[in-house]
C-alpha positions as CSV (number, residue, x, y, z in Angstrom):
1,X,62.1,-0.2,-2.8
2,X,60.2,2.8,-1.4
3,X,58.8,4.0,-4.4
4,X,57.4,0.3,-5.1
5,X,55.6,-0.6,-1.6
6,X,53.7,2.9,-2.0
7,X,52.9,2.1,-5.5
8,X,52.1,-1.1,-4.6
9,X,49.4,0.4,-1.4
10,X,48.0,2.9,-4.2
11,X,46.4,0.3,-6.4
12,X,45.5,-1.0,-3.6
13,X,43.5,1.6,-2.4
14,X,42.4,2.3,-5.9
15,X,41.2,-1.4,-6.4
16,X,39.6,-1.3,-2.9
17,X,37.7,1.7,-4.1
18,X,36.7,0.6,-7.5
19,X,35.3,-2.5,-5.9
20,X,33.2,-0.2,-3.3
21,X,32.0,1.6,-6.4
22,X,30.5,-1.4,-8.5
23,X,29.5,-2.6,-5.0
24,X,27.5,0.3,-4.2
25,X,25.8,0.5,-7.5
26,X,24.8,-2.7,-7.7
27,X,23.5,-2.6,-4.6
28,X,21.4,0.8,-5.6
29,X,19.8,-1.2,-8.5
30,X,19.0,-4.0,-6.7
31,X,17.3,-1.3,-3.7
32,X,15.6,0.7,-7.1
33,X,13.9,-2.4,-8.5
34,X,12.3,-3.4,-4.6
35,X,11.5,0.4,-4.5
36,X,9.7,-0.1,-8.2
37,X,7.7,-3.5,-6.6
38,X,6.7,-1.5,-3.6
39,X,5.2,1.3,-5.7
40,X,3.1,-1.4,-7.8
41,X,2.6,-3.0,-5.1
42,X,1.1,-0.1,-3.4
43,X,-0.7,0.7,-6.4
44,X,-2.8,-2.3,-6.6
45,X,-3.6,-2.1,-3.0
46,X,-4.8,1.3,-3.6
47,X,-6.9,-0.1,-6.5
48,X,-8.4,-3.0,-4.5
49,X,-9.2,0.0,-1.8
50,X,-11.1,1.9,-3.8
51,X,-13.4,-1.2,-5.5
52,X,-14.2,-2.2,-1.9
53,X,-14.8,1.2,-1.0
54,X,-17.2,1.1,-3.8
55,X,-18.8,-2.3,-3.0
56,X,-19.2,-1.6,1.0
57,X,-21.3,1.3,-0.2
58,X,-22.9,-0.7,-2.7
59,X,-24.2,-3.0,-0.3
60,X,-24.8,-0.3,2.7
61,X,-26.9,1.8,0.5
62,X,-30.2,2.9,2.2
63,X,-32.6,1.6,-0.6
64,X,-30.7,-1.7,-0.7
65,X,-30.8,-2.2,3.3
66,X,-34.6,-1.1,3.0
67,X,-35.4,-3.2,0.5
68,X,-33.7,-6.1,2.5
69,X,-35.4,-5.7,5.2
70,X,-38.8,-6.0,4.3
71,X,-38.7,-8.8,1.4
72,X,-36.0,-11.0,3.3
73,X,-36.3,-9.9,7.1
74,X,-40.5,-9.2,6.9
75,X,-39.9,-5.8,8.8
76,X,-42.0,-3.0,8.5
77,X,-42.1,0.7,9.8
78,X,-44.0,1.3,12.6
79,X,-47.3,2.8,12.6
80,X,-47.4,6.8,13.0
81,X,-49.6,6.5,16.1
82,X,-46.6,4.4,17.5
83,X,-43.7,6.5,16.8
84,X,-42.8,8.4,19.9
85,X,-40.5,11.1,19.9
86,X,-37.6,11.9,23.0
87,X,-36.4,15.2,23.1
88,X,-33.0,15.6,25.5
């Protein structure tokens, strides 16, 4: 009977093992494919970044705030004669 209950614990232990196994890797797949979303995920953010990086520039240029100003906003540079210049 011996031989038979420590047979019996063995595949036990095996089966418990096996299971951890196929748990394990299963559970690294499913942890690999949110890892694969993040990078794409992360990727497109990137991409929007750098086109609104692009269009902040776009519109903060100094010829297009320039040109605002004076058709839209009716500004003007002062005169020379009424610049005045601070030094520290």
């Amino acid at each position: 009977m011996q031989p038979l209950l420590v047979f019996t614990a063995l595949l036990v232990l095996v089966l418990a093992s096996a299971f951890g196994v196929i748990h394990s890797s299963h559970e690294c797949r499913r942890l690999y494919a949110v890892l694969q979303q993040l990078e794409a995920d992360q990727w497109h953010l990137h991409e929007d970044y750098g086109r609104l990086l692009l269009e902040q520039s776009t519109w903060a240029s100094h010829y297009r705030v320039e040109r605002v100003a004076t058709r839209e906003l009716n500004m003007q540079a002062p005169p020379i004669e009424e610049l005045t210049v601070v030094r520290p």
